[in-house]
C-alpha positions as CSV (number, residue, x, y, z in Angstrom):
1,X,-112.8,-122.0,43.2
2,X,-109.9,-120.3,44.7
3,X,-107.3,-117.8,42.5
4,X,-103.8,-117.6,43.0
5,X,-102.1,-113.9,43.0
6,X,-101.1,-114.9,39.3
7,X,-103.9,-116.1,37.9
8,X,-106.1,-113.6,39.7
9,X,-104.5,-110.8,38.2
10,X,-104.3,-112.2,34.5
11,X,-108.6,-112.9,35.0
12,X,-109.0,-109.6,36.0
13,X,-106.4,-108.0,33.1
14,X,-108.5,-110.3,30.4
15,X,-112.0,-109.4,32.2
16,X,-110.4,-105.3,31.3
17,X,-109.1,-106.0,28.4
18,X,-112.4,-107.8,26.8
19,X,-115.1,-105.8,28.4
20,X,-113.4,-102.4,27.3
21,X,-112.9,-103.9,23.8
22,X,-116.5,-105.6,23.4
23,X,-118.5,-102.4,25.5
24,X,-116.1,-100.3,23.2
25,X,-117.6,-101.4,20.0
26,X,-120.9,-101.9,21.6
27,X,-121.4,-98.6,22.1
28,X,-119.8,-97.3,18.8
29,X,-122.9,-99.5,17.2
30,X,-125.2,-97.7,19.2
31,X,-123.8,-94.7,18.9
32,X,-123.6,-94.6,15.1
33,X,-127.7,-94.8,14.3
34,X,-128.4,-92.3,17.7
35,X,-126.1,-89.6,16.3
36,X,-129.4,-88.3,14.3
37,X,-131.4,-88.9,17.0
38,X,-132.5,-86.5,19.4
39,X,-130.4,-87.8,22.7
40,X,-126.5,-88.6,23.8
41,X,-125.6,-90.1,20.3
42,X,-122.7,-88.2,20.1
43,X,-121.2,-88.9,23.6
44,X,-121.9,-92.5,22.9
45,X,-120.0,-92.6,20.0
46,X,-116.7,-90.9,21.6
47,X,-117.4,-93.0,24.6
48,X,-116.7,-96.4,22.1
49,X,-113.6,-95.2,20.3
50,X,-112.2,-93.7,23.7
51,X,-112.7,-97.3,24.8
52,X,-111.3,-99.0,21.4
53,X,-107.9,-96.7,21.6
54,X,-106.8,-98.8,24.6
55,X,-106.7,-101.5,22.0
56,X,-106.5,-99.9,18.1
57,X,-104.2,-97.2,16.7
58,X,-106.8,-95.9,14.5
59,X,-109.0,-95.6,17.0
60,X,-106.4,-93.2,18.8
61,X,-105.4,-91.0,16.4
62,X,-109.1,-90.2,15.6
63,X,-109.5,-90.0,19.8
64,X,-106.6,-87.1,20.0
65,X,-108.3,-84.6,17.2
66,X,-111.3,-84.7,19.6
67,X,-110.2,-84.5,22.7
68,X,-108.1,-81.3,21.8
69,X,-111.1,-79.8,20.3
70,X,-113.2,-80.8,23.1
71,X,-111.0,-79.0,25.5
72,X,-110.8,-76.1,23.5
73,X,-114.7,-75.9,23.3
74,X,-115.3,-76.5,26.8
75,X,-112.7,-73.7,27.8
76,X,-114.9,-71.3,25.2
77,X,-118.0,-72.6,27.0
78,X,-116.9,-71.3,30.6
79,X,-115.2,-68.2,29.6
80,X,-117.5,-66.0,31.2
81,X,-120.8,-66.5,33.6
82,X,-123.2,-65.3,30.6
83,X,-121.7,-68.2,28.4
84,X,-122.2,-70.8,31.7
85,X,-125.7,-69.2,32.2
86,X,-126.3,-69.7,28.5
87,X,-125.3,-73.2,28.4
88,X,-127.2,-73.8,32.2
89,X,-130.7,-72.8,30.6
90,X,-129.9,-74.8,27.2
91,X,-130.2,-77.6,29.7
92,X,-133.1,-76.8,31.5
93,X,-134.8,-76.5,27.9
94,X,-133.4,-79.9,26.8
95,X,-134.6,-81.6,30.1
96,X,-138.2,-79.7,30.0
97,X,-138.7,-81.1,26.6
98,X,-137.8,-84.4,27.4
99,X,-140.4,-84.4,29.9
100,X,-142.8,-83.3,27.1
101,X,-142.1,-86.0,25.3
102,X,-141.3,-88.6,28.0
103,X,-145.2,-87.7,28.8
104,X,-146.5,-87.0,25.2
105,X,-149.3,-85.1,25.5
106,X,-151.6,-84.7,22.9
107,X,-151.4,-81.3,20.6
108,X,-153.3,-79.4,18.5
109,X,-153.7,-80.1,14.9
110,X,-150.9,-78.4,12.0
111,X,-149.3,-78.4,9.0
112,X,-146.1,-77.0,8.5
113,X,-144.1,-76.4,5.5
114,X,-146.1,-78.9,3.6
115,X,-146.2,-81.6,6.4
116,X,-149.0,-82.4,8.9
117,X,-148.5,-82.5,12.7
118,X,-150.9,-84.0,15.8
119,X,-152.6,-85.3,17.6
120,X,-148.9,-86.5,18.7
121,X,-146.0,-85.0,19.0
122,X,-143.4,-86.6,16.7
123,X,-141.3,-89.5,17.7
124,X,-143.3,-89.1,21.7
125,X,-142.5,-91.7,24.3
126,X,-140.8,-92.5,27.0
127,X,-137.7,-93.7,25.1
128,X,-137.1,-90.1,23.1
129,X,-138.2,-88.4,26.4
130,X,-135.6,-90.6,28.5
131,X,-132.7,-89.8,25.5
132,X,-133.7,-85.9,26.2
133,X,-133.5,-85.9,30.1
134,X,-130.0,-88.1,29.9
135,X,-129.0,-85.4,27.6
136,X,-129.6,-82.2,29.5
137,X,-127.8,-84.2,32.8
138,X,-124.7,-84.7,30.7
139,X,-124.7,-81.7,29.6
140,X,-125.1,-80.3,33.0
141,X,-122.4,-82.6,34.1
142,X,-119.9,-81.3,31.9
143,X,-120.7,-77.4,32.5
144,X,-119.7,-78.3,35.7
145,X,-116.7,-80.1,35.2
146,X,-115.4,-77.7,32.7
147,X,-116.5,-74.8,35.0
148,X,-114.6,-76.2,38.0
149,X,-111.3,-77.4,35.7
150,X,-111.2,-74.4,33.8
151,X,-112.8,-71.2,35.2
């Protein structure tokens, strides 16, 4: 089947257009019951309404609020080498724990505040290991962006 210039462009603009809008609200679903947890539930969720303000006003003007603060956090963040350090080895624990859990070893038997713990480690597997690891890389990832943009 061959395309002409017209029609080549408005599949491409409608491909866009539908993918950003259905991937948008995908990911707002999957964002919403990750935000507790442990993994990227948060970035998820900004990810889908940063794709759904292309097509909804609401969706903007609760997208602006959070990129400003975001900015303004990330500029904190970087301020000095202790604060990048900081942030550097909050990764490292994040992504060392993930392994932990991505491997699940077994632990000793304990109770604490009222509530029993092992042989397992809570929640263990590869899935909360894999949410962990993807964590500590974004988080990486945007050290180093915000370190390069503004440091």
């Amino acid at each position: 089947m061959i395309f002409t210039m017209d029609e080549d462009t408005r599949l491409r603009d409608w491909i866009s257009n539908t993918g950003s809008f259905v991937l948008g609200w995908a990911l707002v679903v999957l964002g919403i019951p990750l935000m507790p947890l442990p993994g990227p539930g948060v970035i998820v969720l900004v990810a889908g309404v940063a794709l759904l303000a292309r097509h909804y006003v609401w969706a903007q003007k609760l997208l602006d609020p959070l990129r400003t603060r975001a900015i303004s956090a990330a500029k904190i963040g970087v301020e000095s080498r202790l604060r990048i350090t900081m942030s550097a080895l909050g990764g490292l624990w994040l992504f060392l724990f993930g392994i932990v859990w991505w491997i699940s070893p077994t632990i000793p038997e304990f109770d604490f505040v009222g509530y029993g713990f092992g042989p397992k480690l809570p929640f263990a597997g590869w899935a909360v290991g894999f949410g962990l690891v993807v964590s500590a890389l974004a988080g990486w990832s945007l050290l180093a962006y915000s370190a390069k943009r503004w440091r």
